[in-house]
C-alpha angles and dihedrals in degrees: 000000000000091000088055095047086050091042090052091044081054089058101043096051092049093045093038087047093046095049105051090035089104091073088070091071094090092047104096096169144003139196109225120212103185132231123339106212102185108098095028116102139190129236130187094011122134093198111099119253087245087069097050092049087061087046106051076062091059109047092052088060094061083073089068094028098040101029088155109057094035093048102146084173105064081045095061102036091240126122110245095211084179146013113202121173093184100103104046090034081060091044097045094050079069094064110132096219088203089068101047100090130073151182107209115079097192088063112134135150130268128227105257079050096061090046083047093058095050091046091057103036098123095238106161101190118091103205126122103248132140120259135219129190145145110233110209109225112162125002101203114203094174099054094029102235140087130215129228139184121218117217133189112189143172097245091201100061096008094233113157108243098174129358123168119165128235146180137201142193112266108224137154140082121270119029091268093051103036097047092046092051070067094067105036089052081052086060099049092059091064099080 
């Protein structure tokens, strides 16, 4: 049963993403700001929620270390004309550790979380750009895969001017490397 409710989560996302993809044509460029880690939780893992605090850390930098291979914006056809981690490494060093795990492996985020996350994300500039961020929401060890949702915003005013959610295939070996084959599957997906 779980492996249908994951399979038809699978579906959903790569058919809800495909459809509304078209919205992202008057986007020319965008500045990335990573992975925001603070509502996402872990369930089934036997790691403590102080390493994937770290983690969540580490992963974010492959986007600066590794810009080929974590390019979101080759996936999505926009220009990144910058990434700046600034903002989610600041937010994630909020995380509460005792409130990443979880027991419940259905757990996602609404929709007026996902508006919550945007509205506090700590950007200082005031200029009217366009955002782009992945928002973490479940990181799966039993069924080796995370979910994220991908969020293009107005970082002036935080409308959301585009959100679509994916999941990818956790692999790897050691925390860092195997969560963030999670994320690189999730890219992929955004062809």
């Amino acid at each position: 049963m779980k492996q249908l409710l994951v399979l038809l989560f699978l579906v959903s996302s790569m058919a809800c993403f495909g459809q509304n993809k078209d919205a992202l044509k008057d986007i020319s460029s965008v500045t990335f700001y990573g992975i925001d880690f603070t509502r996402a939780k872990v369930y089934g893992a036997k790691e403590g929620p102080m390493q994937f605090k770290y983690t969540f850390d580490d992963i974010n930098k492959l986007f600066i270390t590794e810009p080929k291979k974590y390019d979101i914006g080759k996936r999505l056809g926009v220009n990144v004309e910058v990434t700046s981690l600034e903002a989610v490494n600041d937010a994630n060093k909020t995380i509460n550790p005792d409130e990443i795990m979880t027991t419940n492996s259905g757990y996602t985020l609404d929709e007026k979380q996902i508006e919550e996350v945007i509205k506090t994300l700590p950007i200082l500039s005031q200029e009217e750009k366009t955002g782009l961020i992945m928002i973490a929401m479940l990181l799966n060890k039993a069924d080796a895969r995370a979910t994220y949702q991908i969020v293009f915003f107005n970082t002036k005013t935080r409308e959301i001017l585009y959100s679509a959610p994916t999941n990818g295939k956790a692999r790897g070996f050691g925390l860092r490397n195997y969560w963030a084959g999670s994320v690189h599957s999730a890219m992929k997906k955004l062809d």
